[in-house]
LOSELUM-127693 format. One line per 2 residues: number of its first residue (from 1); for each residue x, y, z of N, C-alpha, C. Coordinates in nm, 2 decimals, always signed. Example, Ala and Ser with C-alpha at 12.3 -4.5 7.8 and 13.67 -1.06 7.14 Angstrom:
2
1) +1.32 -0.57 +0.78 +1.23 -0.45 +0.78 +1.32 -0.33 +0.78; +1.28 -0.22 +0.71 +1.37 -0.11 +0.71 +1.29 +0.00 +0.79 $
END
This chain:
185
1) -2.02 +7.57 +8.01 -2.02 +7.45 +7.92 -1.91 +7.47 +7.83; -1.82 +7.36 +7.83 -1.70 +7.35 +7.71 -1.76 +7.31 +7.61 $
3) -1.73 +7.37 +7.47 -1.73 +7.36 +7.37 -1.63 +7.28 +7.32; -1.63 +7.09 +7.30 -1.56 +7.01 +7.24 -1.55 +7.00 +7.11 $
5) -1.47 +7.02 +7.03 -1.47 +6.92 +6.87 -1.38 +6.80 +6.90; -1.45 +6.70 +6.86 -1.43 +6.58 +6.85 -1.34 +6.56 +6.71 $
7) -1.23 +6.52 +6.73 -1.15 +6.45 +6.60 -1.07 +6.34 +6.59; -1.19 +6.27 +6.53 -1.12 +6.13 +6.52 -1.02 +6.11 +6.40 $
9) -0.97 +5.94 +6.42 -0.86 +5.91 +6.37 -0.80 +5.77 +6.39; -0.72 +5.74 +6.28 -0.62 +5.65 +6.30 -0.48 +5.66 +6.36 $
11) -0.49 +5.85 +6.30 -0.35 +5.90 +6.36 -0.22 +5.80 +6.37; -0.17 +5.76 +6.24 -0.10 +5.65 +6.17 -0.02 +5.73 +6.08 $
13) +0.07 +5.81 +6.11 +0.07 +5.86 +6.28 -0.02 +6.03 +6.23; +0.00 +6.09 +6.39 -0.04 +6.23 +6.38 +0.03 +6.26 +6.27 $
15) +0.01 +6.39 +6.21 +0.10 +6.45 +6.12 +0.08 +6.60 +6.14; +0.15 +6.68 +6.10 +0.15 +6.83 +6.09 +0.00 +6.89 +6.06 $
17) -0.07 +6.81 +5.94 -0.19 +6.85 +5.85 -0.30 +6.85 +6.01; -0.30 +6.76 +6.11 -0.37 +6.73 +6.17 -0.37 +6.83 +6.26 $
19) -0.24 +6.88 +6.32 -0.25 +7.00 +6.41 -0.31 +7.08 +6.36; -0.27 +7.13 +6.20 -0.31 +7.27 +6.17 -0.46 +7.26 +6.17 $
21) -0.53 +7.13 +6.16 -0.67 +7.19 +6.12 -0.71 +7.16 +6.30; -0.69 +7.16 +6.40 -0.72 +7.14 +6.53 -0.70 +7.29 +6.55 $
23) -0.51 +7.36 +6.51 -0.51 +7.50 +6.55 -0.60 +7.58 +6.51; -0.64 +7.52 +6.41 -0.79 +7.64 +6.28 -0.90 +7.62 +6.40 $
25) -0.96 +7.54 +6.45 -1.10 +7.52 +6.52 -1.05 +7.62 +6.63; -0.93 +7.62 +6.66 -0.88 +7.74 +6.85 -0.91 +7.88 +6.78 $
27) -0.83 +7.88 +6.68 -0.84 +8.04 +6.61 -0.89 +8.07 +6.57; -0.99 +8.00 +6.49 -1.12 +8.08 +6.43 -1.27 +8.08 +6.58 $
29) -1.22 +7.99 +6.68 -1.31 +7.97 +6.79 -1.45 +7.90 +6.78; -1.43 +7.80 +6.72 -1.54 +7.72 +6.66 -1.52 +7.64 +6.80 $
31) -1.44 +7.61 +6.91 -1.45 +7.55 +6.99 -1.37 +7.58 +7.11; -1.37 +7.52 +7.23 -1.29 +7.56 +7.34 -1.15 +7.48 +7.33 $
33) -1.14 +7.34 +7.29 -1.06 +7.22 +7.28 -1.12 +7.17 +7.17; -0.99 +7.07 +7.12 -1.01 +6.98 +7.02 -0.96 +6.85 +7.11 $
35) -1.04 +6.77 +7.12 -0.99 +6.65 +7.11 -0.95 +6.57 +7.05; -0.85 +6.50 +7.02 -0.78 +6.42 +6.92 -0.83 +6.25 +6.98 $
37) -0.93 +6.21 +6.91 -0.97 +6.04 +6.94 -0.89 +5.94 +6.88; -0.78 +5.89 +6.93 -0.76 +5.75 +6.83 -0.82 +5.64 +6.81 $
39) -0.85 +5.65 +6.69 -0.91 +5.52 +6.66 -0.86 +5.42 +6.66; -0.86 +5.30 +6.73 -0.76 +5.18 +6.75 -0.82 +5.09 +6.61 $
41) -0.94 +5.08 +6.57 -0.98 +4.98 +6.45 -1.11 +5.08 +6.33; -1.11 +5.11 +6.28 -1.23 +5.20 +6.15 -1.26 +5.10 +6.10 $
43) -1.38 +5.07 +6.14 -1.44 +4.99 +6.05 -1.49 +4.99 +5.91; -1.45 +5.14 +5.86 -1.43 +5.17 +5.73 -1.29 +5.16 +5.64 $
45) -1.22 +5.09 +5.74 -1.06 +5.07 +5.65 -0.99 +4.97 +5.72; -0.89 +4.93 +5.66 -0.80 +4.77 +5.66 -0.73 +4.83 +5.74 $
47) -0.73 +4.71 +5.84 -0.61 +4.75 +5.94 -0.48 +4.71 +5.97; -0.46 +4.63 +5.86 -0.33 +4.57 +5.82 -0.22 +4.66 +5.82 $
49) -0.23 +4.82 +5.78 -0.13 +4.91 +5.77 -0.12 +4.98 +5.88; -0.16 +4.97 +6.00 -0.15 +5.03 +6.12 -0.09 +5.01 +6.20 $
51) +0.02 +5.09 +6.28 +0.11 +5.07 +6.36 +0.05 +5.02 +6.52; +0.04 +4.93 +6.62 +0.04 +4.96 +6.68 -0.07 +5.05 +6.76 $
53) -0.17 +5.06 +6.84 -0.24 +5.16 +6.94 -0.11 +5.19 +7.00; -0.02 +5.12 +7.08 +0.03 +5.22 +7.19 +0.12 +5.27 +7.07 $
55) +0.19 +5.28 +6.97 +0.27 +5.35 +6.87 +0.20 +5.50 +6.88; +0.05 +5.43 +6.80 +0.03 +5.53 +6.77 -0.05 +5.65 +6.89 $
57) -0.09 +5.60 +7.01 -0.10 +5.68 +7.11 -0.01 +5.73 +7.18; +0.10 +5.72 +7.19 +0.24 +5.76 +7.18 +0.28 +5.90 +7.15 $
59) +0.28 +5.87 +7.00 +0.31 +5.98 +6.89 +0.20 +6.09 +6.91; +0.10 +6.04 +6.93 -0.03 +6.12 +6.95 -0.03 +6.23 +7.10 $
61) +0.02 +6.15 +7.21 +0.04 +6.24 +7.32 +0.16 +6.36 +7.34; +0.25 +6.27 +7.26 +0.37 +6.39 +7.28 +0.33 +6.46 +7.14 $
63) +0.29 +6.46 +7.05 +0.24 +6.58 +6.91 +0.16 +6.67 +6.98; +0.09 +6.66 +7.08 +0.00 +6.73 +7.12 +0.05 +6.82 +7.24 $
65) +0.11 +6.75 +7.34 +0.20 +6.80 +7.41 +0.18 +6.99 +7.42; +0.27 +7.02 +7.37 +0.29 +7.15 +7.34 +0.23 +7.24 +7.26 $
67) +0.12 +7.21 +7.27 -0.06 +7.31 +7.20 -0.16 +7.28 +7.35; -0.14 +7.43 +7.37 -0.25 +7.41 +7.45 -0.42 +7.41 +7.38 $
69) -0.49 +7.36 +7.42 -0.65 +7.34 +7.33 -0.66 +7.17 +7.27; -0.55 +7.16 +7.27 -0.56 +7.05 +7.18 -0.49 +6.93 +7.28 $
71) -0.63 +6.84 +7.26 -0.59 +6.71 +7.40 -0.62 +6.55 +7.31; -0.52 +6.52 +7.36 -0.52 +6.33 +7.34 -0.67 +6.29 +7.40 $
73) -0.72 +6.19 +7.32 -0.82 +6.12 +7.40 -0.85 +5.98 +7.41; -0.77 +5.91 +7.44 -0.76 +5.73 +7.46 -0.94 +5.68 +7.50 $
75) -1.00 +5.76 +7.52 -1.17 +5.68 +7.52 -1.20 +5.56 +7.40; -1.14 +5.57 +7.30 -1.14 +5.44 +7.20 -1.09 +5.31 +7.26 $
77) -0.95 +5.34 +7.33 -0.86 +5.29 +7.34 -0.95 +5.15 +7.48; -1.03 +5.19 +7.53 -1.08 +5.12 +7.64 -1.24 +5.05 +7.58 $
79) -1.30 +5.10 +7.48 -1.39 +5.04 +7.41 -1.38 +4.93 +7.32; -1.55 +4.86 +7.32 -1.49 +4.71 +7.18 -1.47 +4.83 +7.07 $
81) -1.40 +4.67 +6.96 -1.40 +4.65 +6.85 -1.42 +4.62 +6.78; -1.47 +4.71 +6.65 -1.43 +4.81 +6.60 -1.53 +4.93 +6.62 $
83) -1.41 +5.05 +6.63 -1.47 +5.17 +6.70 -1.57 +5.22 +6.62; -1.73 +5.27 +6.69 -1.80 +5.28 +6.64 -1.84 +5.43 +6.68 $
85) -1.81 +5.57 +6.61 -1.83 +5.71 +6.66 -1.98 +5.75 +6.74; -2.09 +5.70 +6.69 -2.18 +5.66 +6.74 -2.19 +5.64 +6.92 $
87) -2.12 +5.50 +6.90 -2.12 +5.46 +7.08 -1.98 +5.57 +7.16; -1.90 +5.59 +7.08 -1.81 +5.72 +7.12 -1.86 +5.83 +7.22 $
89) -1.99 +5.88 +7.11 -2.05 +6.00 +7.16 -2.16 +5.97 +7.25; -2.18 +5.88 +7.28 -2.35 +5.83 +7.40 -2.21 +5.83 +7.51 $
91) -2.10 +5.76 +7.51 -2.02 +5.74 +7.66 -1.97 +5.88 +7.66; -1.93 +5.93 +7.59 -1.84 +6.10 +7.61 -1.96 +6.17 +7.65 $
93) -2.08 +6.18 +7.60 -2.23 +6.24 +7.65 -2.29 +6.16 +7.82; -2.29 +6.06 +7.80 -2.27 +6.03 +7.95 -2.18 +6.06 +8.03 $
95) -2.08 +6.06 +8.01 -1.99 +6.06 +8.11 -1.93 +6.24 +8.13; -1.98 +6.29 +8.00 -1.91 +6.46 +8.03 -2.12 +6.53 +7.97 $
97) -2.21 +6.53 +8.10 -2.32 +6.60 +8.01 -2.26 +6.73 +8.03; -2.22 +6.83 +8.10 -2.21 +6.96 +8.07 -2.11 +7.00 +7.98 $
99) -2.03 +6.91 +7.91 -1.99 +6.95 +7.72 -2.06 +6.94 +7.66; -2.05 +7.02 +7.53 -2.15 +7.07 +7.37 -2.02 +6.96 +7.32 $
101) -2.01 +6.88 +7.22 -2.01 +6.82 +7.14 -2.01 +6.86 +7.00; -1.90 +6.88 +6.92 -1.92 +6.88 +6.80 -1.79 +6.77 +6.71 $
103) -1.86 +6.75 +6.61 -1.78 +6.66 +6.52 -1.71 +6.68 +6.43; -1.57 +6.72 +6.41 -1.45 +6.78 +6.34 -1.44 +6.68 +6.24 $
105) -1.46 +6.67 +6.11 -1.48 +6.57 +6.02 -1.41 +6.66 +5.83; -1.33 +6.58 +5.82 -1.31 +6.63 +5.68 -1.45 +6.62 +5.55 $
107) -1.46 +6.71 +5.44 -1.53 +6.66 +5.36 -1.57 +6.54 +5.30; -1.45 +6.47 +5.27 -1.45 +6.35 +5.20 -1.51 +6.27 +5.36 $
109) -1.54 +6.25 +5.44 -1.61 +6.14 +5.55 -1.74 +6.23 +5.57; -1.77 +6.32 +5.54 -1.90 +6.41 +5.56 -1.99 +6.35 +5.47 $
111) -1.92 +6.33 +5.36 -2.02 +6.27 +5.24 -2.05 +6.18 +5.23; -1.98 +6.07 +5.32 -2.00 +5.92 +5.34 -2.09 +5.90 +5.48 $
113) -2.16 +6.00 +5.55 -2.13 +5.93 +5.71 -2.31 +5.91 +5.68; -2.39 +5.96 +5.61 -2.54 +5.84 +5.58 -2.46 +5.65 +5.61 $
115) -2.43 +5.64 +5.60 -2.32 +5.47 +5.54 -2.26 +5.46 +5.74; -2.27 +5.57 +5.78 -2.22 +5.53 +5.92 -2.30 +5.51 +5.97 $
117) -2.26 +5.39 +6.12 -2.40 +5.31 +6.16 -2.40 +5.38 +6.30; -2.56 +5.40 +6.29 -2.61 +5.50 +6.34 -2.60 +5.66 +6.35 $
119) -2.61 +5.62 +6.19 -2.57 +5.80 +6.12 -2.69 +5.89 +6.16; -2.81 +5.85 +6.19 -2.93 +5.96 +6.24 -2.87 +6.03 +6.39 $
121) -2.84 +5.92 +6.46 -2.77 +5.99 +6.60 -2.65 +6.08 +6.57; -2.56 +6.05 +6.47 -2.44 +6.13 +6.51 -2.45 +6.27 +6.46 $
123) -2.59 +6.30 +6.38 -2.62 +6.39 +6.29 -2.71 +6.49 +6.38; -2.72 +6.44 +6.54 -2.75 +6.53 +6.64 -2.67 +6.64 +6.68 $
125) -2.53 +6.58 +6.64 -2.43 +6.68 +6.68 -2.38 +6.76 +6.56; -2.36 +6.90 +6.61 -2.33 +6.98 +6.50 -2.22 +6.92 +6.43 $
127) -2.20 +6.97 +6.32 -2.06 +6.91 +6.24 -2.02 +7.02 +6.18; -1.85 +7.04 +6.22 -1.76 +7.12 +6.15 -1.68 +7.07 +6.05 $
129) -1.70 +7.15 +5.98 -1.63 +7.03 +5.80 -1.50 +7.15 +5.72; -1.42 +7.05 +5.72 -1.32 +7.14 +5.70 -1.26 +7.08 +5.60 $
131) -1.20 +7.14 +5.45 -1.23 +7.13 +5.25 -1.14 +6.95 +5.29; -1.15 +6.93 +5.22 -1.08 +6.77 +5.19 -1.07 +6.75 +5.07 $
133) -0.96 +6.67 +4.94 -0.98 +6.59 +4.84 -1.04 +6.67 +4.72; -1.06 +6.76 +4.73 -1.09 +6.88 +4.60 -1.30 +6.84 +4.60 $
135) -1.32 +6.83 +4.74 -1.46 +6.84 +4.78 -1.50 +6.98 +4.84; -1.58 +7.04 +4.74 -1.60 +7.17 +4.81 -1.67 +7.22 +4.94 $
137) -1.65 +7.29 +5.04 -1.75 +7.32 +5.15 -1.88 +7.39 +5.12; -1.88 +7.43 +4.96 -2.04 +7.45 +4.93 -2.15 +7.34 +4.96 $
139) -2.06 +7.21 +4.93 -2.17 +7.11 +4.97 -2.24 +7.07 +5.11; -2.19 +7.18 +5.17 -2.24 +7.17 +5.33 -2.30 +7.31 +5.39 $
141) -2.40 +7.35 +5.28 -2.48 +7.45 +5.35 -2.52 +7.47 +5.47; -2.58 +7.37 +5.54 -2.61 +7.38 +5.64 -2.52 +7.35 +5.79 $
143) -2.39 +7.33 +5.73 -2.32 +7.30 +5.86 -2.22 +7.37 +5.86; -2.16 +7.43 +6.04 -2.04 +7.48 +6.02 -1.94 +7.43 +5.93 $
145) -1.87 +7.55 +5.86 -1.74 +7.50 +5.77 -1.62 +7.61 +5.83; -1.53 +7.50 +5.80 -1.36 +7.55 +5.87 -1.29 +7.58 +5.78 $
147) -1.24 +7.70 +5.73 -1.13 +7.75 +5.69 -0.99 +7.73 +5.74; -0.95 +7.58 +5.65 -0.80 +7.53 +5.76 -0.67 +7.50 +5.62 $
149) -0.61 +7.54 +5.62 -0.49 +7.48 +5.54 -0.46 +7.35 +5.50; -0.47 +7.31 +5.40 -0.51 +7.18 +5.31 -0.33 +7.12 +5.29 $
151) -0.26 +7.07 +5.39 -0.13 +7.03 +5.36 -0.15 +6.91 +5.28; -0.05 +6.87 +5.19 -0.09 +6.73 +5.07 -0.02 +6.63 +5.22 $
153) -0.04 +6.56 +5.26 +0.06 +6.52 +5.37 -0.03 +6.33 +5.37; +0.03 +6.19 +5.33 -0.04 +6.13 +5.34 +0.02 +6.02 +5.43 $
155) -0.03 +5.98 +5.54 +0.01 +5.86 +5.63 +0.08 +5.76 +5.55; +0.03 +5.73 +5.46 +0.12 +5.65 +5.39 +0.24 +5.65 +5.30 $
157) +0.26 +5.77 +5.28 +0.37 +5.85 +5.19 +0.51 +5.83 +5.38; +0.43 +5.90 +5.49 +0.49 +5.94 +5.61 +0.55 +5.80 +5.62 $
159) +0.51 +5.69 +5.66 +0.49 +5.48 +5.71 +0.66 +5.47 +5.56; +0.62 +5.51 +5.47 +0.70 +5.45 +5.36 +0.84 +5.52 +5.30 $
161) +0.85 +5.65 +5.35 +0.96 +5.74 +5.32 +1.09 +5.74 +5.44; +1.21 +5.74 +5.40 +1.31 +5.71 +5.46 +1.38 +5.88 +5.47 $
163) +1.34 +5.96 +5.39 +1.40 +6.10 +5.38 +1.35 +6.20 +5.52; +1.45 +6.24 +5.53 +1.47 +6.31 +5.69 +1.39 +6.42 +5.67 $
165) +1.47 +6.51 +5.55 +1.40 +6.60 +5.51 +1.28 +6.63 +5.47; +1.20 +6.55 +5.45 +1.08 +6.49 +5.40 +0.99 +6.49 +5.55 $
167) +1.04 +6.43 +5.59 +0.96 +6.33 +5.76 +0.99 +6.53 +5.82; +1.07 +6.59 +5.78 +1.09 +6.71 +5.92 +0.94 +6.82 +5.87 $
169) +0.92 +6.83 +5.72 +0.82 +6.88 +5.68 +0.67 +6.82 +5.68; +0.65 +6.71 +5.74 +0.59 +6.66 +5.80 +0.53 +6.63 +5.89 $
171) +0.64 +6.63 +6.00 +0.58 +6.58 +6.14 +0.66 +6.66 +6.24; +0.58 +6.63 +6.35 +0.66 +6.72 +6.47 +0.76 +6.66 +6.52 $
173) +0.83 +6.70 +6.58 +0.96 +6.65 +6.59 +1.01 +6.55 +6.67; +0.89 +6.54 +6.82 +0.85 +6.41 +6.90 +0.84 +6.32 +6.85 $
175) +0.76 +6.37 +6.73 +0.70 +6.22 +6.65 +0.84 +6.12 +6.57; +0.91 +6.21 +6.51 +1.05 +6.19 +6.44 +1.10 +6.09 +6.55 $
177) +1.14 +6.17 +6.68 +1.21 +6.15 +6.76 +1.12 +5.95 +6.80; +1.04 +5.96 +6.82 +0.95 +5.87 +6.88 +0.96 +5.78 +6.78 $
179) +0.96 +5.81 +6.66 +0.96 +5.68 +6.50 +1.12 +5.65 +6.50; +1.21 +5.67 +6.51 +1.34 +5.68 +6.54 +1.38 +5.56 +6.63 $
181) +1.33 +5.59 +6.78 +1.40 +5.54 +6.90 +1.31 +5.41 +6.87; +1.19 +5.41 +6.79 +1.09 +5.24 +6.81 +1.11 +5.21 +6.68 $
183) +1.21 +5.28 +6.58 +1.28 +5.19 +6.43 +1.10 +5.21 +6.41; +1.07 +5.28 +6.35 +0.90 +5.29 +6.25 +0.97 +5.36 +6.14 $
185) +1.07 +5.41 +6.11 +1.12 +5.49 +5.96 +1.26 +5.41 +5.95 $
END
């Protein structure tokens, strides 16, 4: 049985912050793979600042590229909208029953996800919570917690900054290369 962490997203775009806490779940071995979910629509945020699904599934396949553990997952990409994590995990549980399932989720959405619809289901599956937003992992007694490196790194600072130097401390270099050749910086 594989041991999945599920990590969703807008991935607008991937960024550096997002590998490192995927590489933390391989090295500390909280899982076999991470999967990286794009989220095409969150129904918890405006979608008016979003590049693109194929943009951002793009950037998303070639970031990932070169880590092994860590895999793209377009399963959103073929469901309605707006993506609901819930119906995510009944099709990925149907369709893969011999994966364990767990949910890779920062603090700051840990504390919100009673508010997610059909939060009693998704609270079947273990959850790994890894520090977010100066929210401490004490507040999650009872669930795995991830020791991952907290980069200040914000999609929106990434979408609005023209500095090379900046974007190279940032992002992987596909991604540069990929925002470059489709003019996104």
């Amino acid at each position: 049985m594989n041991r999945i962490a599920l990590f969703f997203g807008s991935f607008n775009p991937i960024h550096n912050g997002h590998i490192g806490i995927g590489q933390a779940v391989l090295d500390q071995q909280k899982a076999d793979e991470v999967h990286y979910i794009l989220t095409p629509q969150n129904p918890h945020k405006k979608t008016a600042a979003l590049w693109s699904e194929e943009h951002r599934w793009n950037m998303l396949a070639q970031a990932l590229t070169p880590y092994d553990g860590l895999v793209a997952n377009d399963i959103e990409l073929h469901m309605p909208k707006p993506s609901y994590t819930s119906n995510t995990l009944r099709k990925l549980t149907a369709a893969h029953p011999d994966n364990s399932y767990i949910m890779l989720m920062g603090a700051d959405s840990a504390v919100g996800l009673d508010g997610w619809k059909n939060a009693a289901y998704i609270k079947q599956f273990p959850l790994l919570i890894y520090p977010r937003n100066d929210i401490s992992l004490d507040a999650f007694p009872t669930h795995q917690r991830l020791q991952a490196p907290l980069l200040d790194i914000a999609a929106t600072s990434i979408r609005e900054t023209k500095e090379m130097k900046q974007l190279k401390a940032w992002l992987p270099d596909g991604v540069i290369a990929y925002m470059k050749t489709h003019q996104l910086t």
